[in-house]
C-alpha positions as CSV (number, residue, x, y, z in Angstrom):
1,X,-2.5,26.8,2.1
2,X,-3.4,23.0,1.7
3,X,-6.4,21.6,4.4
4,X,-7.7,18.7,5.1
5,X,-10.8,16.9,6.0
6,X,-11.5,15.0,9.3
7,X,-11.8,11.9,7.5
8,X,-8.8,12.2,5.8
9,X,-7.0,13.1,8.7
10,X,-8.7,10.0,11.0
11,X,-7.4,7.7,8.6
12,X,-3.6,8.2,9.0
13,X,-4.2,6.8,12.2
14,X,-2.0,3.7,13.1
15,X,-5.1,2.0,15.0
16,X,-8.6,2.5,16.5
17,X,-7.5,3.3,19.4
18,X,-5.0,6.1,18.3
19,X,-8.3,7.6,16.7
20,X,-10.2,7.5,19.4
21,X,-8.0,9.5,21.5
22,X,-7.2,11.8,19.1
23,X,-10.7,13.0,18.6
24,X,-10.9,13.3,22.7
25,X,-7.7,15.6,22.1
26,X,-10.0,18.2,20.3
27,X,-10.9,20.7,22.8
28,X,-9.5,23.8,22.5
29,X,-8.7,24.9,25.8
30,X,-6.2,21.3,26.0
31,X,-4.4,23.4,22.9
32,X,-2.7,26.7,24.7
33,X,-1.0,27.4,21.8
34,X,-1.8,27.2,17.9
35,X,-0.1,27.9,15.1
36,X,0.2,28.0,11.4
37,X,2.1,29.1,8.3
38,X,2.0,27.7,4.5
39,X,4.2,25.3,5.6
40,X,3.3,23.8,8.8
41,X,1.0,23.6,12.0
42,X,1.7,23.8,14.9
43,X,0.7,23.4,18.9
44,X,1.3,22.7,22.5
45,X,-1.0,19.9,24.1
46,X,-1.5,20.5,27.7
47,X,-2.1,17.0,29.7
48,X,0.0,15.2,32.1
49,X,2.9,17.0,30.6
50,X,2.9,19.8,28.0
51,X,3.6,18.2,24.3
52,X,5.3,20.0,21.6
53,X,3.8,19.0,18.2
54,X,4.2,20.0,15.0
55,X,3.1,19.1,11.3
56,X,4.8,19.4,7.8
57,X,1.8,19.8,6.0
58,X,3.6,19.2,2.7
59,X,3.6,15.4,3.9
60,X,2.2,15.7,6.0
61,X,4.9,14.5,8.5
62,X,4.3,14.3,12.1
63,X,6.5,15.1,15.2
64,X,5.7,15.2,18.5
65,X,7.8,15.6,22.2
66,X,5.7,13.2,23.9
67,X,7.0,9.5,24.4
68,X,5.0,7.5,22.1
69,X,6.1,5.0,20.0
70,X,2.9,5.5,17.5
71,X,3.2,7.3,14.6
72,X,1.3,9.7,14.1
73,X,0.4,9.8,17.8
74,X,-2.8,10.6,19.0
75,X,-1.1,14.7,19.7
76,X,-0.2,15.1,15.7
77,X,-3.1,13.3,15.3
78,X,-5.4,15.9,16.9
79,X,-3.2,18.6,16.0
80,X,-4.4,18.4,12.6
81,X,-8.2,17.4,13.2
82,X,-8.4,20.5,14.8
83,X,-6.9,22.3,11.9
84,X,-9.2,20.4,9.2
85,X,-11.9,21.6,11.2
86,X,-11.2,25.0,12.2
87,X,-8.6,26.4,11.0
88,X,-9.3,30.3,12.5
89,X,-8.2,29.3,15.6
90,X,-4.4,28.9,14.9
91,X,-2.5,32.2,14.3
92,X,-0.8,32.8,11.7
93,X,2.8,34.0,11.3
94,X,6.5,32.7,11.5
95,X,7.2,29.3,13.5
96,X,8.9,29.2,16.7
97,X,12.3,28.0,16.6
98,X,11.6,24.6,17.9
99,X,9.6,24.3,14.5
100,X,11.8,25.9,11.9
101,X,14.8,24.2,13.0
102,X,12.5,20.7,12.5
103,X,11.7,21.8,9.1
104,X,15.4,22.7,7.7
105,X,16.9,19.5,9.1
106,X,13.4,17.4,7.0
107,X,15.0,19.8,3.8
108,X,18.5,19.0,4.5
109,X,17.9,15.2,4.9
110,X,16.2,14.8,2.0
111,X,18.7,16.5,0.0
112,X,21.4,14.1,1.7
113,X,19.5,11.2,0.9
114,X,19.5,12.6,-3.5
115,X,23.2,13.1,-3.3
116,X,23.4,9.9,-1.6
117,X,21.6,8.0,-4.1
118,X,23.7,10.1,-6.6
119,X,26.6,8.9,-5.4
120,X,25.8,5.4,-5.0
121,X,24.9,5.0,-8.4
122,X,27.9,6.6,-10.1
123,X,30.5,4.1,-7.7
124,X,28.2,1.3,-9.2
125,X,28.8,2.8,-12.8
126,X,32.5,3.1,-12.1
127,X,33.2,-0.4,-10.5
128,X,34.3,-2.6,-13.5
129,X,33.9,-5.8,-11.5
130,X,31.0,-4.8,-9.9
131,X,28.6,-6.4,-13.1
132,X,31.0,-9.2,-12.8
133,X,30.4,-9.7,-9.0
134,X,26.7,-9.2,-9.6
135,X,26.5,-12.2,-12.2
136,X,28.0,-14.5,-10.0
137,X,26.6,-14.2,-6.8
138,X,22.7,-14.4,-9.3
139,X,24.2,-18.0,-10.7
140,X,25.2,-19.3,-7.2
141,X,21.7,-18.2,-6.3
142,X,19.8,-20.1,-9.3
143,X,21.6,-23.1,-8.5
144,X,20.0,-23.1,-4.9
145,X,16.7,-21.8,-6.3
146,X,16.5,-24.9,-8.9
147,X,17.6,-27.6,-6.3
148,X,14.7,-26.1,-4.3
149,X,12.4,-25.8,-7.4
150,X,12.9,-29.4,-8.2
151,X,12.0,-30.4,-4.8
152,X,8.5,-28.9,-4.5
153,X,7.6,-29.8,-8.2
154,X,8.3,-33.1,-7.0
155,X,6.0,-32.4,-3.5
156,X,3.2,-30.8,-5.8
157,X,2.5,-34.0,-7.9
158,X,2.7,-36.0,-4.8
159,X,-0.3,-33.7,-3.5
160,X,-2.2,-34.1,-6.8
161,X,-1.7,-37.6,-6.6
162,X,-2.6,-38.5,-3.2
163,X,-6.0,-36.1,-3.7
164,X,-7.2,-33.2,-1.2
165,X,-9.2,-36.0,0.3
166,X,-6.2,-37.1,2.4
167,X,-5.4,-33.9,3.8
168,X,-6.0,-32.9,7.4
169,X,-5.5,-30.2,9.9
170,X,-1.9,-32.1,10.3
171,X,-1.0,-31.7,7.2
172,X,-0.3,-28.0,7.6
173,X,3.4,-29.1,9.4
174,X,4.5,-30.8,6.4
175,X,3.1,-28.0,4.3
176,X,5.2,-25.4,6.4
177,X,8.1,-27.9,6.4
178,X,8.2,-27.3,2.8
179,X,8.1,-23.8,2.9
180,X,11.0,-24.1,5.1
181,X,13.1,-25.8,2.6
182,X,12.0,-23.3,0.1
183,X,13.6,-20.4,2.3
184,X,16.3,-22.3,2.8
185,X,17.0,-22.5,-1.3
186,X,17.0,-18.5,-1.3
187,X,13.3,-18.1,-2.6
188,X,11.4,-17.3,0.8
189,X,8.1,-15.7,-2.4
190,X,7.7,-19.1,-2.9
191,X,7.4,-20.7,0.5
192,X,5.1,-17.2,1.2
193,X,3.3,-19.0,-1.9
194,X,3.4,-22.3,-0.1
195,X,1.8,-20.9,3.0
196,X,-0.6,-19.2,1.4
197,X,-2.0,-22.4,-0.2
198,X,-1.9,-24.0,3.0
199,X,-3.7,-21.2,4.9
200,X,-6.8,-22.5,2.5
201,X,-7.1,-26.1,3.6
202,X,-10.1,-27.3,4.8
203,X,-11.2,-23.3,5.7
204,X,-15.0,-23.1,3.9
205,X,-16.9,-25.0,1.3
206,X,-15.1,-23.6,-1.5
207,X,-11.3,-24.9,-0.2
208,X,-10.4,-27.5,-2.6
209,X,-11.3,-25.0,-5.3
210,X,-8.9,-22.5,-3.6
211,X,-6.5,-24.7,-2.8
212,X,-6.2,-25.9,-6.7
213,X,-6.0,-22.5,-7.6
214,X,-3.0,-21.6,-5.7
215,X,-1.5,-25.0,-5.7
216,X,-1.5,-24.5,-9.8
217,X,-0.3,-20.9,-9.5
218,X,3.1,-23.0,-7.9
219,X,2.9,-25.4,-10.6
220,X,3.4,-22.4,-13.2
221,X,6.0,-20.7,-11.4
222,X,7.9,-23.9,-11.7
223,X,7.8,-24.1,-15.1
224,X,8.6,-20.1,-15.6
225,X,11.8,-20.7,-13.8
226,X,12.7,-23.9,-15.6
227,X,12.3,-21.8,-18.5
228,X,13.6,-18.3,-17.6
229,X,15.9,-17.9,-20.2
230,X,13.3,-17.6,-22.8
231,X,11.6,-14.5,-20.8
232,X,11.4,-11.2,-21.5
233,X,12.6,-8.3,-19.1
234,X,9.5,-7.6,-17.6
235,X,8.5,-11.4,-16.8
236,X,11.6,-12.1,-15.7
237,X,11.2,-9.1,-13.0
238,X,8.1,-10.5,-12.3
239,X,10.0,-14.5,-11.9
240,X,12.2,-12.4,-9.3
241,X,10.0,-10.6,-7.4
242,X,7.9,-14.0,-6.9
243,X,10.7,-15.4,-5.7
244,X,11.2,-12.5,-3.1
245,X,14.4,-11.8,-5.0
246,X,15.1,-8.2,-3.8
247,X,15.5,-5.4,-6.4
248,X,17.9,-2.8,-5.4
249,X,15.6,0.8,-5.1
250,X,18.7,2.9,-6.1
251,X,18.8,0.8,-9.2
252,X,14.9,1.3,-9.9
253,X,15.4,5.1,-9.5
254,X,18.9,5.1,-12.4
255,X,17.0,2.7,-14.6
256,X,13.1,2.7,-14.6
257,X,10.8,4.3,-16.7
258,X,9.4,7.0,-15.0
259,X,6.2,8.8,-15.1
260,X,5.4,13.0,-14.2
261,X,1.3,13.2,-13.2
262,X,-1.1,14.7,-11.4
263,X,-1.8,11.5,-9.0
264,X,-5.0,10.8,-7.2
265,X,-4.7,8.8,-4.2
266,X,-7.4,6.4,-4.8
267,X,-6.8,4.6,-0.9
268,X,-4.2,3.8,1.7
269,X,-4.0,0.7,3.7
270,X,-2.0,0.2,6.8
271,X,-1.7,-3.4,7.8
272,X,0.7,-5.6,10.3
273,X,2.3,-8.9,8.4
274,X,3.2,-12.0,10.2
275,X,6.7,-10.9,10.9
276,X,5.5,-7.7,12.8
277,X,6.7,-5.7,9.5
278,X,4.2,-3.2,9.0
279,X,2.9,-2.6,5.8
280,X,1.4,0.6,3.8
281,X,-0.1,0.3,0.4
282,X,-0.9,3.5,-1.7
283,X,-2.9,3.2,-4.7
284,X,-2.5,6.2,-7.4
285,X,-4.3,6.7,-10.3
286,X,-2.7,9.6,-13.1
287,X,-5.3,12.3,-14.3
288,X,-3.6,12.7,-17.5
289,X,-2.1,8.9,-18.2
290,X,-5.1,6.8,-16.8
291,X,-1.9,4.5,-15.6
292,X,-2.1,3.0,-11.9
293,X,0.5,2.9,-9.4
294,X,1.1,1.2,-6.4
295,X,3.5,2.7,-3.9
296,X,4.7,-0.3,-1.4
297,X,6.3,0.4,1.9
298,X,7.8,-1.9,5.4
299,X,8.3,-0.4,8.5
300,X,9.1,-1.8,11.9
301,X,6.9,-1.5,14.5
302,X,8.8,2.5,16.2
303,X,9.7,3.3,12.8
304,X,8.0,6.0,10.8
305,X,7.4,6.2,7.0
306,X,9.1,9.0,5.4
307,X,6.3,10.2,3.4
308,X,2.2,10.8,4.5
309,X,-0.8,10.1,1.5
310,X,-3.9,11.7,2.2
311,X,-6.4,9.7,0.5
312,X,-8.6,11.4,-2.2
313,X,-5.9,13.9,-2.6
314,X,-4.4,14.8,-5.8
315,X,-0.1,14.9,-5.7
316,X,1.9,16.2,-8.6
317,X,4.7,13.8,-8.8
318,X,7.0,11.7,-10.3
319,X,7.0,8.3,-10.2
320,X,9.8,5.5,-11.2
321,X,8.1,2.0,-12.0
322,X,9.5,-1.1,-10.9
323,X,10.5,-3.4,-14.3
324,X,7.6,-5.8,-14.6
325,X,5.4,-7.4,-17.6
326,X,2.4,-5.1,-16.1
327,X,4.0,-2.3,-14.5
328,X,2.0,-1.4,-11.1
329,X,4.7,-1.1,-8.4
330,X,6.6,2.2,-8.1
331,X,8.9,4.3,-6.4
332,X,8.2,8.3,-5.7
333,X,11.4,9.7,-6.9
334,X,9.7,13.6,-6.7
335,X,6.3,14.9,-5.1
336,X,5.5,18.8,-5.4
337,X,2.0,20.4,-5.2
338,X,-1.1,18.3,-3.0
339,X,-4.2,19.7,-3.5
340,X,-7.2,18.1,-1.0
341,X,-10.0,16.4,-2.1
342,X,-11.8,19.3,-1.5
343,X,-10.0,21.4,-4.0
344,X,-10.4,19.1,-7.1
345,X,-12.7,18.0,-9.6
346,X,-13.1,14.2,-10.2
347,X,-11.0,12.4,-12.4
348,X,-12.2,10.8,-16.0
349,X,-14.9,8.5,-15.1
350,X,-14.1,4.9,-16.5
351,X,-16.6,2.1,-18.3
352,X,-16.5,-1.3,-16.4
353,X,-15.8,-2.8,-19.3
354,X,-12.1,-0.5,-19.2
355,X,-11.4,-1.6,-15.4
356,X,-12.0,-5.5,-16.0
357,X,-9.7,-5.1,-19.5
358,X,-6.7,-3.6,-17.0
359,X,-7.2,-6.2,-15.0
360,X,-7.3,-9.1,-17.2
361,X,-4.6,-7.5,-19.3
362,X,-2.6,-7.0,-15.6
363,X,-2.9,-10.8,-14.9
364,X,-2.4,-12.2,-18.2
365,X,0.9,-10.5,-17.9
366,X,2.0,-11.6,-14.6
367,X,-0.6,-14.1,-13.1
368,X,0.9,-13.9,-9.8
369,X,0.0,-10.3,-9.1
370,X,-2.7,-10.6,-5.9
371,X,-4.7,-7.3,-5.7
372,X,-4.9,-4.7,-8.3
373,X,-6.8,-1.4,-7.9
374,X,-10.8,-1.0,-9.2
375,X,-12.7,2.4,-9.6
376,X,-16.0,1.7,-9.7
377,X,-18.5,4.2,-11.0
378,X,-22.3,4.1,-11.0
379,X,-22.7,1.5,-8.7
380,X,-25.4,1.0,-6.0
381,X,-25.2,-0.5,-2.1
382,X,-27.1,-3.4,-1.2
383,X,-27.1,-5.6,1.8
384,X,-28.3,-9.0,3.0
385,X,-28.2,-8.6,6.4
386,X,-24.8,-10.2,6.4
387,X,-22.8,-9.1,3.8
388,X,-22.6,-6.1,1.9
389,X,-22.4,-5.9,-2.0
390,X,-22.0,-3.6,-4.6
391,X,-23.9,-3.6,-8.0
392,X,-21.6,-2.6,-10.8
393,X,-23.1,-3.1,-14.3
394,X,-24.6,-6.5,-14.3
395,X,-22.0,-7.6,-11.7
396,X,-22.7,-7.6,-7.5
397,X,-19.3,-7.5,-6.1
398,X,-19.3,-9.2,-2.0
399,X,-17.6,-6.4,-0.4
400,X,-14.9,-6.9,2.4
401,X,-16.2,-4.3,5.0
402,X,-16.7,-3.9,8.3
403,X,-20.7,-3.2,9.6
404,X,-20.4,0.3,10.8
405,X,-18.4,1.0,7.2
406,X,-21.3,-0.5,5.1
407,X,-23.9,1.3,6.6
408,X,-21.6,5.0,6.2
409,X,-21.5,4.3,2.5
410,X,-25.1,3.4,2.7
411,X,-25.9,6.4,4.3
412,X,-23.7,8.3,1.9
413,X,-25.3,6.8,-0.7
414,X,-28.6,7.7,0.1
415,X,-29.9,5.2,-2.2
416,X,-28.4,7.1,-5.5
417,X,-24.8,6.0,-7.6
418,X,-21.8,5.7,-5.8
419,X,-18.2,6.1,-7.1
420,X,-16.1,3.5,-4.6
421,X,-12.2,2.8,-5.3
422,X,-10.7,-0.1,-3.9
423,X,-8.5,-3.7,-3.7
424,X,-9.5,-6.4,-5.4
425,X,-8.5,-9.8,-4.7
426,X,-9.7,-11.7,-7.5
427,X,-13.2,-12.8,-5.6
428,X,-14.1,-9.6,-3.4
429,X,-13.3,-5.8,-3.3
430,X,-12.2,-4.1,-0.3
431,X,-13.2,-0.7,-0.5
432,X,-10.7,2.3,0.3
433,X,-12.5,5.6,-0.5
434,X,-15.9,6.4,-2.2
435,X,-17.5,9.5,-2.8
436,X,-21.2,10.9,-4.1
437,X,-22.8,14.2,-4.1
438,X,-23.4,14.5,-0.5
439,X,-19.2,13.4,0.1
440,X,-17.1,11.4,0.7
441,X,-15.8,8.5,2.4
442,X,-12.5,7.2,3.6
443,X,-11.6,3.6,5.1
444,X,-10.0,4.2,8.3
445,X,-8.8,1.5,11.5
446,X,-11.7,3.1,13.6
């Protein structure tokens, strides 16, 4: 029967304050009833009303008869802190109906959704005029994307040549007015690209610098798309999905190369974009391969996702990877046994020398690629006071971390090496898990 940790557990939390309230959920006596099987817990919640909640452990997947629009809420949430912690105090033995009748409708949806996709993809394969269709709405599309092209190669020399030194904080509304334009010529990657540059003027001493950087990153997507046909398959995946030219996932799953693994889930993050989209990265590293994955996923705010990563777990899965000149991005076609952190022995240890080759090998390959995933072994904790770093080799990394976090990992630490996983961003590494000889650590929104 899988378990889990606390930590593990507090950091499938949507927020702080959904954290907070499940660990005040805790007590026993608020739990009247608890129960288990291999497949699920299980539990009534006893407050201003009494709460049916239940969890698919092979997710795990949450659900939950109380009104919140959360998910998890703070009920599944405490639901399964209380069976991470103690898990003697649920009985065991057949779900109620209520349950079991949640857990063959989860079965027979997914199967739905396979014969679904199965069926999708064989009236593709049968349409003749389907390919046909396909190539012409792509070449109305171009012809929009290189009107709009033209236009901001034309905007981005005018920048060089006027010099940073004219900009001010005004000059952000003609930035944005030509990210506008951008959208408007069916390539909304690019005016993402736009703002992005813009959202580094005049912010810190180093903004020219950053500003360049990106601005030049522009410069050579222009010329990628003047010169497309000469691509490969991969880079032109990766020309498209700069663009934000959508890829269809039923296509990914008939086409792409998959992968079978054991996967570890290196870290989760959970973040809100601009345009209330919520976002959920998963970063996977394969026991056997050594190949990295990242598993990408929007929700709106009310929406769930359909599939729960405990970080530091390992999942035995299958994985479809998105076409790209460095293949990161995937799509779970298949997940079967999770065993918890617990349960399994650490990975292969890599050199730093190994990490930094995958990443300069993954940007060399598609330059525009922002974050890519580090497993850092051997390193030490250090602090100034203000900032926390981590000492890798001979290289201090500035860390992206909350106080309270830096001084968990320093007391996990204790002062000895430290294996951290994390983001990196190309100047700074936001850490997602980490774990020594005393335990583990997992970044959570508490």
């Amino acid at each position: 029967m899988q378990q889990f940790s606390a930590e593990s557990v507090l950091a499938l939390a949507p927020d702080a304050a959904s954290a907070k309230a499940a660990n005040g959920l805790t007590k026993p006596g608020q739990w009247p009833l608890l129960g288990a099987s291999d497949a699920a817990v299980w539990g009534e919640c006893q407050g201003s009303s009494r709460y049916q909640t239940q969890v698919d452990l092979s997710g795990p997947s949450f659900r939950c008869s109380c009104p919140s629009r959360k998910f998890p809420c703070k009920h599944g949430l405490a639901l399964l802190l209380l069976w991470a912690k103690n898990p003697s105090q649920f009985q065991q033995g057949s779900p109620p109906t209520w349950v079991s009748e949640w857990l063959a409708s989860r079965t027979e949806r997914s199967q739905k959704k396979e014969e679904k996709q199965r069926e999708k993809a064989a009236e593709k394969a049968a349409d003749p005029h389907a390919a046909e269709a396909a190539l012409k709405s792509a070449q109305k599309r171009w012809s929009r994307i290189d009107k709009g092209v033209a236009e901001l190669q034309q905007w981005l020399l005018d920048q060089v040549a006027q010099g940073l030194g004219h900009l001010t904080p005004a000059s952000h509304e003609a930035w944005e007015s030509m990210a506008a334009r951008l959208v408007d010529a069916q390539a909304p990657g690019l005016a993402q690209r736009v703002r992005y540059a813009a959202a580094a003027l005049l912010d810190g001493p180093q903004w020219p610098e950053n500003v360049l950087r990106r601005l030049g990153l522009l410069q050579l997507a222009c010329h990628a798309i003047q010169r497309r046909d000469a691509l490969d398959e991969g880079a032109s995946a990766d020309l498209r999905a700069l663009m934000g030219w959508p890829i269809d996932k039923d296509t990914v799953l008939a086409q792409a190369t998959k992968v079978s693994d054991q996967w570890q889930v290196l870290g989760v993050v959970q973040e809100e974009r601009d345009n209330n989209l919520i976002e959920r990265r998963v970063w996977l590293h394969g026991v056997q391969t050594g190949q990295r994955a990242l598993v990408l996923d929007h929700i709106f705010p009310g929406r769930v996702f359909e599939q729960s990563w405990m970080a530091l777990s390992q999942v035995q899965a299958t994985l479809a990877f998105y076409p790209s000149a460095a293949p990161l991005r995937a799509l779970v076609v298949q997940t079967e046994a999770i065993t918890p952190a617990a349960d399994q022995p650490p990975p292969p240890t890599s050199t730093p020398a190994q990490e930094w080759q995958a990443v300069a090998q993954r940007v060399a390959a598609n330059p525009w690629g922002s974050l890519h995933p580090l497993r850092c072994h051997n390193t030490t904790l250090t602090s100034d006071g203000e900032r926390f770093h981590l000492h890798w080799d001979d290289v201090a990394l500035p860390l992206q971390l909350h106080l309270n976090d830096g001084w968990a990992l320093l007391a996990l630490s204790g002062g000895h090496p430290l294996t951290v996983q994390g983001e990196w961003d190309g100047s700074s590494l936001r850490p997602l898990t980490a774990h020594s000889p005393e335990g583990f650590w997992i970044w959570s929104p508490v």
